[in-house]
PAZAPA-4460 file (N, C-alpha, C; in steps of 0.05 Angstrom, whole numbers, plus 32768, in hexadecimal, padded with zeros to 4 digits):
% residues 244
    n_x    n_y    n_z   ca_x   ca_y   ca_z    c_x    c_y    c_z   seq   type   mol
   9166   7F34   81C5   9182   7F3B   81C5   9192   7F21   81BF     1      X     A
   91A1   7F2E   81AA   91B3   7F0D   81A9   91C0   7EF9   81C0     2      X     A
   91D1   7F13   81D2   91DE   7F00   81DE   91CE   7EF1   81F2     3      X     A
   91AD   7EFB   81F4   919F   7EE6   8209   9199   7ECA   8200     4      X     A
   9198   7ECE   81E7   9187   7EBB   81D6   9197   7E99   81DD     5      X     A
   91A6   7E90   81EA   91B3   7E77   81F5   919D   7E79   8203     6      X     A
   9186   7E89   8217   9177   7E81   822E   9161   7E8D   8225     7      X     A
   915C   7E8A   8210   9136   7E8C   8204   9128   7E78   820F     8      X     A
   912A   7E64   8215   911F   7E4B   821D   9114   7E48   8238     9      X     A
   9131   7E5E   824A   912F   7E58   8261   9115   7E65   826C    10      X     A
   90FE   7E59   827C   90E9   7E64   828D   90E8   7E81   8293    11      X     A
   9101   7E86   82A1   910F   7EA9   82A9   9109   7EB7   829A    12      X     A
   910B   7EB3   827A   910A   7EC9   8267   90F7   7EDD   8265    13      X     A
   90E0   7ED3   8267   90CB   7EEE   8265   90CE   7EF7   827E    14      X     A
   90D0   7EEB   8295   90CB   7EF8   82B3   90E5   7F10   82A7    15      X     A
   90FF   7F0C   829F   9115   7F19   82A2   9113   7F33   828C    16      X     A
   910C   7F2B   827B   90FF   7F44   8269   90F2   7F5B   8278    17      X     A
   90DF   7F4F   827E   90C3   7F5D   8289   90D2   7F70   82A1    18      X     A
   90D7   7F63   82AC   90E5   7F71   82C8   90F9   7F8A   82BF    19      X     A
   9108   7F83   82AB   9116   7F92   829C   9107   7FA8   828F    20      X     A
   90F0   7FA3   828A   90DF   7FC4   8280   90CC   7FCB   8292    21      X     A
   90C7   7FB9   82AC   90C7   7FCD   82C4   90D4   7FDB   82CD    22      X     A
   90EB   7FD3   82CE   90FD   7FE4   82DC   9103   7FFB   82D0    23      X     A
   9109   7FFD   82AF   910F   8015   829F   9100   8022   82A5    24      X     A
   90E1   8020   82AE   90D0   802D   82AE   90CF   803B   82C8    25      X     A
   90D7   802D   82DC   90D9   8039   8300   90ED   804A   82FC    26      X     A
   9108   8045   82ED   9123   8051   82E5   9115   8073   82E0    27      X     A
   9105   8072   82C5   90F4   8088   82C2   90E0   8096   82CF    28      X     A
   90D5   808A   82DB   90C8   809A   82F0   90D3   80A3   8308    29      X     A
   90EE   80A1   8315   90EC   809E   8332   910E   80B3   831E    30      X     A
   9106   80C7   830A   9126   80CD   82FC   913B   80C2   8302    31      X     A
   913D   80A2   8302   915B   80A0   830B   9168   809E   82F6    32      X     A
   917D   80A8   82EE   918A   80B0   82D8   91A7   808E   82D7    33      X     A
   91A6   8086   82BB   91AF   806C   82BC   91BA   806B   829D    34      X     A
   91CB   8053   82A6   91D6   804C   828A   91DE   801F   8290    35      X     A
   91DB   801D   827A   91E2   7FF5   827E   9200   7FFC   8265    36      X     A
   9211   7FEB   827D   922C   7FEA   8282   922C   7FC5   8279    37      X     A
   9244   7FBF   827D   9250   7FA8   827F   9247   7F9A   8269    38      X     A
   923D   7F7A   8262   923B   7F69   8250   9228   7F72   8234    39      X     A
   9217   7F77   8241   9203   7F7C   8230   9208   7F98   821F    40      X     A
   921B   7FAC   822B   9220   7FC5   821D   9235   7FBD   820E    41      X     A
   924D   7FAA   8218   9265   7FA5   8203   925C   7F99   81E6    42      X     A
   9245   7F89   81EC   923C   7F7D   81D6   922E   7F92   81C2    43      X     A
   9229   7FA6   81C9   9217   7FB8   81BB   922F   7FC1   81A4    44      X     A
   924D   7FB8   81AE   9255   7FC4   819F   9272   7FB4   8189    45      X     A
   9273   7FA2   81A3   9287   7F85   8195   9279   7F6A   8190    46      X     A
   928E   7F56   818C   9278   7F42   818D   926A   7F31   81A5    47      X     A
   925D   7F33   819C   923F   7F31   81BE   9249   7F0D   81CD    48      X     A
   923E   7F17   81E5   9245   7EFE   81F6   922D   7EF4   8207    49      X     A
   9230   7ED8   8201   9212   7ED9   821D   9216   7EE3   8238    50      X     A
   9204   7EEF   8240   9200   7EFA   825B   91E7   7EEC   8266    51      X     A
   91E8   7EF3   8285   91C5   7EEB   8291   91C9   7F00   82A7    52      X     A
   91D7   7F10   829D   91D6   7F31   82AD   91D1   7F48   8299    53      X     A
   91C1   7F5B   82A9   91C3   7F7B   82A6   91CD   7F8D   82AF    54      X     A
   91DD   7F9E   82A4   91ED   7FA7   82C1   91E8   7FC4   82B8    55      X     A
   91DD   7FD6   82CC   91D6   7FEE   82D6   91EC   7FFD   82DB    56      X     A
   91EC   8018   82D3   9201   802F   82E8   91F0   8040   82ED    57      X     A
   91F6   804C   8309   91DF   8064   830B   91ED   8070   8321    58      X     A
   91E4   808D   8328   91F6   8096   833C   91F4   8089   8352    59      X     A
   920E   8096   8360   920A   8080   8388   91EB   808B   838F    60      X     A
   91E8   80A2   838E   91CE   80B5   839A   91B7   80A5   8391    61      X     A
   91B9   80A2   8374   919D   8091   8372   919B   8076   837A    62      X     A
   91BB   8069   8384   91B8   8049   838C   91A8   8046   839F    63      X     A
   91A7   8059   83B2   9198   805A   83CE   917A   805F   83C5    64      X     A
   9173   8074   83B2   9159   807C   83AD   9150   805F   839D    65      X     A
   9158   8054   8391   9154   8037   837C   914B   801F   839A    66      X     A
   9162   8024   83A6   915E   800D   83C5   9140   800F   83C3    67      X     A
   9133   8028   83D2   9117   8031   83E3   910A   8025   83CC    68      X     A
   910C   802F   83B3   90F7   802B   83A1   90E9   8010   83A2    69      X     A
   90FF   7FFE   839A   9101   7FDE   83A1   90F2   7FD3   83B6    70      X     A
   90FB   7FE2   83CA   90E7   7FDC   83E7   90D3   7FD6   83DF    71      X     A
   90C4   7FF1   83D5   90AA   7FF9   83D6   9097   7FE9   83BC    72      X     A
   90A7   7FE5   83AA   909C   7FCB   839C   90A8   7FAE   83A2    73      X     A
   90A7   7FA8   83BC   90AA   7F8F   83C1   90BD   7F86   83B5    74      X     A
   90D4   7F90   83A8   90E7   7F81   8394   9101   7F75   83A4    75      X     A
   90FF   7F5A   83A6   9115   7F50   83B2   9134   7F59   83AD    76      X     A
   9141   7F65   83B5   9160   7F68   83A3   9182   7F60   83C4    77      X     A
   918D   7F5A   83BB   91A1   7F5B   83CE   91BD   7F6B   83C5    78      X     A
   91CD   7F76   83DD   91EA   7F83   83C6   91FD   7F6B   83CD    79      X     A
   9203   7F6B   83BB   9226   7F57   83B2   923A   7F68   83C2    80      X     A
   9257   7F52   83C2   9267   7F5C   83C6   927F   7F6D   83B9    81      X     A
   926F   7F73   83A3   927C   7F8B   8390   9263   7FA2   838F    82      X     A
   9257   7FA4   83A6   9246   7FB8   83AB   9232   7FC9   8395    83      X     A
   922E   7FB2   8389   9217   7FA9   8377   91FB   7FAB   8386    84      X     A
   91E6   7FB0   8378   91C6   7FAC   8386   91C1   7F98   836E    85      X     A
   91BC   7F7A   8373   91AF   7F64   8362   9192   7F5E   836A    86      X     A
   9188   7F64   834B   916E   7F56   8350   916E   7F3D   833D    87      X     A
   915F   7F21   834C   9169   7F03   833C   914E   7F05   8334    88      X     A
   914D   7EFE   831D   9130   7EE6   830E   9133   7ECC   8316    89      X     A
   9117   7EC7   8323   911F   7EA1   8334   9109   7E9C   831A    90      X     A
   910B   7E79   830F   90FC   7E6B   8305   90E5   7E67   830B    91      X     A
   90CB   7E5A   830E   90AD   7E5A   8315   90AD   7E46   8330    92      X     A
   90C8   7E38   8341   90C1   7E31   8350   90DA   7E3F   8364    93      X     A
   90D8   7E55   8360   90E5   7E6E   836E   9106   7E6B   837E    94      X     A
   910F   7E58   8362   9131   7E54   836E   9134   7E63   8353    95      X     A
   9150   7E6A   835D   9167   7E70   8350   917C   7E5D   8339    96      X     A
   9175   7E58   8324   9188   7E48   8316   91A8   7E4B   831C    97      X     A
   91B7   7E39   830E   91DA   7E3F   8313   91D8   7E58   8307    98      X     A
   91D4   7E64   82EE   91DE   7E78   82DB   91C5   7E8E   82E2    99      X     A
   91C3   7E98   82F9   91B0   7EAA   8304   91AA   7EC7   82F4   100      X     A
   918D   7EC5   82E7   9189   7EE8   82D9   9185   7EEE   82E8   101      X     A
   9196   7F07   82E4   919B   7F25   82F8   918C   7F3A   82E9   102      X     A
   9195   7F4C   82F9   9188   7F69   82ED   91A2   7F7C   8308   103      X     A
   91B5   7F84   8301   91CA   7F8B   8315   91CA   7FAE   8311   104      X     A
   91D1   7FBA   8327   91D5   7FDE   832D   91F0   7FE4   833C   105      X     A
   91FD   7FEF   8333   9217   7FFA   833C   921D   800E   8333   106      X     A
   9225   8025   8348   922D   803D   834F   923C   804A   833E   107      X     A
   9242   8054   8330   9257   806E   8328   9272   8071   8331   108      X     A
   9288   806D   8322   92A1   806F   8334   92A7   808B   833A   109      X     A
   92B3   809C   8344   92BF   80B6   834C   92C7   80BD   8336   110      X     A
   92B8   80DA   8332   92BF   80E3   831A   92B7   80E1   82FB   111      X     A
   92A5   80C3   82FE   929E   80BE   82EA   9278   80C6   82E5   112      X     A
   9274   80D8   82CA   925A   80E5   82C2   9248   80C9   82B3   113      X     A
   9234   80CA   82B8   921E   80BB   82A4   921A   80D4   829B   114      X     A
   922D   80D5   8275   922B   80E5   8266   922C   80D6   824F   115      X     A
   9219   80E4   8235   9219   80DB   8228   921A   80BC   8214   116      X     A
   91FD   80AD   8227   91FB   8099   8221   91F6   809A   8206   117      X     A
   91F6   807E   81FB   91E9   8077   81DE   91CF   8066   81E9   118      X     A
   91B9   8075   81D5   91A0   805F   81D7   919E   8049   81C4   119      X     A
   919A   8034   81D2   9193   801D   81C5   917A   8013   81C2   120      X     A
   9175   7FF6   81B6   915A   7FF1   81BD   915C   7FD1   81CA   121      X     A
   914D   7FCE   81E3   9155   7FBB   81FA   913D   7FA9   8202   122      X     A
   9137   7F94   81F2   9123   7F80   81FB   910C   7F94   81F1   123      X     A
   910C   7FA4   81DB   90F0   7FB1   81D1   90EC   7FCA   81D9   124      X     A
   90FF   7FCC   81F1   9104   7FF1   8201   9114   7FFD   81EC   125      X     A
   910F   8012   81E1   911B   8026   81D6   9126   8036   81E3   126      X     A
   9146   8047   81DC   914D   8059   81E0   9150   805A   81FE   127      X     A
   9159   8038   8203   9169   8033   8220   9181   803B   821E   128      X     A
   9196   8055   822D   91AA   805B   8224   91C1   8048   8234   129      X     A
   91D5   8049   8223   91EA   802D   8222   91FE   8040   8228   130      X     A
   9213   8033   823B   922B   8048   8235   9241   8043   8219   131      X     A
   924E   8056   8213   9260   805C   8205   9270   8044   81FF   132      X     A
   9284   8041   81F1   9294   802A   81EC   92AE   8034   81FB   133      X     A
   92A7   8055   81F8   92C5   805C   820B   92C1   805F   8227   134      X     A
   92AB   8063   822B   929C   805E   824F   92AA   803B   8257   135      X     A
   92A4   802E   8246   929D   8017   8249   92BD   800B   8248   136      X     A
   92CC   8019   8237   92F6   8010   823C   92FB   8020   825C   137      X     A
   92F3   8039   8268   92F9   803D   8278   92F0   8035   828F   138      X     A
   92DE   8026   828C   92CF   8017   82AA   92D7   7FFA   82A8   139      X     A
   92E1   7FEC   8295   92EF   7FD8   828E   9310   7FE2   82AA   140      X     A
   931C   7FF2   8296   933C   7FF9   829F   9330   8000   82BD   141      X     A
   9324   8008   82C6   9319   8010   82E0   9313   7FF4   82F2   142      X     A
   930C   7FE3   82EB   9306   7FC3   82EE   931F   7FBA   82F0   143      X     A
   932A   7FB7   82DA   934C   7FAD   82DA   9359   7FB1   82F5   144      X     A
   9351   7FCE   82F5   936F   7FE1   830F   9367   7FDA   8323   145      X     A
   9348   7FC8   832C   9340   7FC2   8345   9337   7FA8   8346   146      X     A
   9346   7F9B   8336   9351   7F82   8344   9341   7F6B   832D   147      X     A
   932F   7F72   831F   931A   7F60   8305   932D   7F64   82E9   148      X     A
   9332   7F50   82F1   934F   7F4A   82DE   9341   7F46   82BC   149      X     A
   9329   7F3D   82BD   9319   7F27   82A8   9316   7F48   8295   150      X     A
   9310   7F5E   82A3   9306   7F70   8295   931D   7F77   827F   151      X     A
   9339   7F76   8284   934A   7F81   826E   9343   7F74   8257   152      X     A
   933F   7F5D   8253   933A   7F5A   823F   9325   7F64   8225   153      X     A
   930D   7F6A   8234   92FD   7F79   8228   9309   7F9B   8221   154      X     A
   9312   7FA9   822F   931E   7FC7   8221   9333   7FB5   8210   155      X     A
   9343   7FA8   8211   9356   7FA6   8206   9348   7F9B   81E9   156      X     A
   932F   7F90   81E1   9328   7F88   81D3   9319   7F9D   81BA   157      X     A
   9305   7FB1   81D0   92F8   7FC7   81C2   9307   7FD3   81BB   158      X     A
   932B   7FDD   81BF   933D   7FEA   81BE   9344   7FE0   81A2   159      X     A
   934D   7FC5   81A8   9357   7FC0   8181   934A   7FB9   816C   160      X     A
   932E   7FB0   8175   931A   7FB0   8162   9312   7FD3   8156   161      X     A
   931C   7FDE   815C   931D   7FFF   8160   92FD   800F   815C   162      X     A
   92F9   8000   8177   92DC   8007   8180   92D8   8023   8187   163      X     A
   92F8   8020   8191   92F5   8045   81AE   9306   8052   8197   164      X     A
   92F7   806C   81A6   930C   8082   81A1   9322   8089   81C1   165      X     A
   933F   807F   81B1   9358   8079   81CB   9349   8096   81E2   166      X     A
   934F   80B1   81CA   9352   80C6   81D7   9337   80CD   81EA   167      X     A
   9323   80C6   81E1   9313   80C0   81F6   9308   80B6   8208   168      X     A
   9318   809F   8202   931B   8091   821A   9331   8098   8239   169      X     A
   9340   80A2   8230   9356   80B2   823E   9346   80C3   824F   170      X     A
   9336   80D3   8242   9327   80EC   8249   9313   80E1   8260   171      X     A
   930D   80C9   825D   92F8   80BE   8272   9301   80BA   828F   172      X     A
   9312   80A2   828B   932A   809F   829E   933A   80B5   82AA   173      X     A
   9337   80CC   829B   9344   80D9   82A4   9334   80E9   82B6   174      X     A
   931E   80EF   82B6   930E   80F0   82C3   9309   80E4   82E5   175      X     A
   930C   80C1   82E2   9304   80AF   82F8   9319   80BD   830D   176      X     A
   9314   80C2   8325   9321   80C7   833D   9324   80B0   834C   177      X     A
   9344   80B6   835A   9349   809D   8368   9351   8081   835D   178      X     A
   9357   8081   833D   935D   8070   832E   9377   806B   8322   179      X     A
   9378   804E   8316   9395   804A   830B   938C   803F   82F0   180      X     A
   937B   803E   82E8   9365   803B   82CB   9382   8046   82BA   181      X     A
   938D   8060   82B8   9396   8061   82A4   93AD   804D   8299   182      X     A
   93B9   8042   82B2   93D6   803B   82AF   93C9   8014   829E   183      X     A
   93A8   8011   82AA   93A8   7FF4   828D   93A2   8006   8276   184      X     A
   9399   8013   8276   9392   8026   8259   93B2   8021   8247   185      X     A
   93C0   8031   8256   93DC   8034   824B   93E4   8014   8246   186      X     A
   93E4   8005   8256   93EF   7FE9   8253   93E4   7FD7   823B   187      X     A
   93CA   7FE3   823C   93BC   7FCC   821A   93C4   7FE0   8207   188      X     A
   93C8   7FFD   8203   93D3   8007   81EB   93F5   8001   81EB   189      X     A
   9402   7FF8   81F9   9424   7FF3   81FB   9420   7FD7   81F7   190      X     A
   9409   7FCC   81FB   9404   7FAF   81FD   941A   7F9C   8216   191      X     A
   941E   7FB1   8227   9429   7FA2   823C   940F   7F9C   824B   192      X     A
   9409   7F84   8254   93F5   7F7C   8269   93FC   7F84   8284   193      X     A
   93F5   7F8D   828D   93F1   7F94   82B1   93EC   7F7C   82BB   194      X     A
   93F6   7F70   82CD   93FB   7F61   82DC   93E6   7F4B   82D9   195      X     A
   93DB   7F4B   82BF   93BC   7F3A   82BF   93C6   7F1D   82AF   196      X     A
   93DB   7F21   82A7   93ED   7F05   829B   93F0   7EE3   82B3   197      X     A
   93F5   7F02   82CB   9405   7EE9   82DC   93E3   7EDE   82F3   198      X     A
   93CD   7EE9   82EF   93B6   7EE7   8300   93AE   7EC2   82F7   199      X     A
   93A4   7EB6   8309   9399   7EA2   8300   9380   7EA6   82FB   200      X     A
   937B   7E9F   82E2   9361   7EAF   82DB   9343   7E99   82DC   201      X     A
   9352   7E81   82D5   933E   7E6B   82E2   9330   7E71   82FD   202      X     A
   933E   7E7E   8310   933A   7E7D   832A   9329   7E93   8329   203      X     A
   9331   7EA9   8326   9323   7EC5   831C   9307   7EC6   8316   204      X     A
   92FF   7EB8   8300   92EB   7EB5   82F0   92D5   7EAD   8303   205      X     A
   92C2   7EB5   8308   92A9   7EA0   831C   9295   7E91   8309   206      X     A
   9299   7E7A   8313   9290   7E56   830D   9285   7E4B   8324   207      X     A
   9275   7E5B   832A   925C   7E49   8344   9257   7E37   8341   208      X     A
   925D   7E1A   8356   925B   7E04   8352   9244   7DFB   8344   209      X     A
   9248   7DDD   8346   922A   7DDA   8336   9215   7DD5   8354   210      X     A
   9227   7DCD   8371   9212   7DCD   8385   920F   7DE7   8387   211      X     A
   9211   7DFB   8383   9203   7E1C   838F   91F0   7E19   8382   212      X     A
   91DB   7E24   8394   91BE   7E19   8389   91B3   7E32   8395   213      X     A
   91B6   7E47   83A4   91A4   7E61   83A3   91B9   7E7B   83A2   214      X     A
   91AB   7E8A   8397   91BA   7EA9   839A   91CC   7EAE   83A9   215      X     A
   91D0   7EB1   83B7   91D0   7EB8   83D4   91ED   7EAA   83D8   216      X     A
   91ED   7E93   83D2   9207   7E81   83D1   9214   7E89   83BB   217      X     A
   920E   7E93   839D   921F   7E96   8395   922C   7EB3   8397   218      X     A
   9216   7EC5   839E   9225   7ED7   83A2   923F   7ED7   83B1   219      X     A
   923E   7EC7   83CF   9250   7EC2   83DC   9266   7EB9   83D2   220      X     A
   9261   7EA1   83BE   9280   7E99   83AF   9285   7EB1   8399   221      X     A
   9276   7EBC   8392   9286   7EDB   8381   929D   7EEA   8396   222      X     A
   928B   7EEB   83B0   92A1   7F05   83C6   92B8   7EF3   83C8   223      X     A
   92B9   7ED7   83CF   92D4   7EC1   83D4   92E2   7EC7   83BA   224      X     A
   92D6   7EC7   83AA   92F1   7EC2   8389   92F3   7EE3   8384   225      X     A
   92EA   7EF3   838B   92EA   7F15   8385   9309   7F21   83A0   226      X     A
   92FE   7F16   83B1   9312   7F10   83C8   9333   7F09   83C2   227      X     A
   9329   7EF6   83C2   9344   7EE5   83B9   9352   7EEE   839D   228      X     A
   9341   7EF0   8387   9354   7F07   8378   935E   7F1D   837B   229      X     A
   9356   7F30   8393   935C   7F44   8393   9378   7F3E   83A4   230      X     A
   937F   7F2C   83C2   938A   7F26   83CF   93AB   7F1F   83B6   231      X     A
   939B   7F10   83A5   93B0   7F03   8398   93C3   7F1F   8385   232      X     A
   93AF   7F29   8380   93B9   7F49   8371   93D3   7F57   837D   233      X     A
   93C1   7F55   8397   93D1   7F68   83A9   93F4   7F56   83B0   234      X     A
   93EE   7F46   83AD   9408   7F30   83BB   9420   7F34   83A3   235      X     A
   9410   7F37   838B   9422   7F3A   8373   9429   7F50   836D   236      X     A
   9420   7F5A   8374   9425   7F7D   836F   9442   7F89   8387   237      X     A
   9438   7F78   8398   9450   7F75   83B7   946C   7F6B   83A0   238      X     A
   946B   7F55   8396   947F   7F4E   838D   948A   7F56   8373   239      X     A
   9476   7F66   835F   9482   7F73   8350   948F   7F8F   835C   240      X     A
   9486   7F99   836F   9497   7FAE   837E   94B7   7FA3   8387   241      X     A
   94B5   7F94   8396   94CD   7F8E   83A4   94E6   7F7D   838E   242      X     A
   94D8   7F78   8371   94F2   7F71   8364   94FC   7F87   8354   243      X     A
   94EC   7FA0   834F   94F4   7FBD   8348   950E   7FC3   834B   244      X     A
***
């Protein structure tokens, strides 16, 4: 894959592969029905970015049945505080580098179908299905509305590179329950930004020190800076109300 190819070098690589067509393969046997979301699917369709993540969607129902599985093959994994299940690739003397390969699983928002993926072909796996480009603007705007500011940029990108189809993207979102997805939708086609102008995005962004030296820690500084953006969201949102 292109966007891995900055970390061909690194030791991780074949362990991270490999693991990666185990799992398609447990994915298949144990029917858990799935699609890879986030970096690796945007690239499938804009221009690609390095990643040292995979990122999974699968239903909540099968997050729990995926948990047991894991058990039962010994597979180390922990959940994040964006209620993520991470599994890390450690190097041959079983740490964690700064730029940690993942292999990540997250839930389904309300409302939203694993329908009609596109298959790709993924480290030599064929006909790994990818989500949509318009799956992929509405789980973006869905990101935006809850507080991951970094994501508008990407819909707003597939949007004018005119990756999506608008109207089906509408249709997705419109779908998500419990959401405000549509109102960034609306904001990158008016090109008014939603409140993502005034975010400090330096702060936003997670940049694990260079002392974080195992998982575990950086997960922790993800929940502090996931935290604190959201805190900061909310404070601004207080004050765009009250000058109304």
């Amino acid at each position: 894959m292109e966007l891995l190819r900055l970390f061909e070098s690194d030791s991780r690589m074949n362990k991270f592969q490999n693991l990666f067509k185990q799992l398609i393969y447990v994915l298949l046997e144990e029917n858990i029905e799935y699609m890879i979301i986030g970096t690796v699917a945007y690239s499938e369709y804009a221009p690609p970015r390095a990643t040292t993540n995979i990122n999974f969607m699968i239903s909540e129902s099968d997050c729990c049945k995926l948990e047991s599985v894991l058990k039962e093959h010994e597979t180390d994994f922990i959940w994040n505080a964006y209620k993520q299940l991470i599994i890390t690739v450690k190097d041959d003397g079983d740490e964690t580098k700064k730029y940690p390969f993942e292999l990540s699983f997250q839930s389904t928002p309300k409302g939203f179908a694993l329908s009609q993926p596109i298959p790709k072909e993924i480290f030599g796996m064929a006909d790994v299905p990818v989500a949509s480009v318009e799956d992929l603007v509405a789980l973006c705007c869905l990101a935006v509305s809850n507080g991951n500011s970094k994501s508008y940029y990407d819909a707003q990108m597939m949007i004018k590179l005119q990756l999506a189809d608008v109207d089906r993207c509408a249709a997705v979102i419109d779908s998500l329950l419990e959401s405000n997805a549509n109102k960034v939708l609306f904001s990158i086609l008016t090109g008014n930004a939603m409140y993502v102008d005034t975010i400090n995005m330096n702060e936003a962004l997670i940049m694990p020190s260079d002392l974080i030296q195992t998982h575990e820690e950086i997960e922790r500084a993800k929940a502090h800076r996931y935290q604190a953006a959201q805190e900061r969201r909310r404070q601004l949102y207080k004050v765009i109300q009250q000058t109304k």
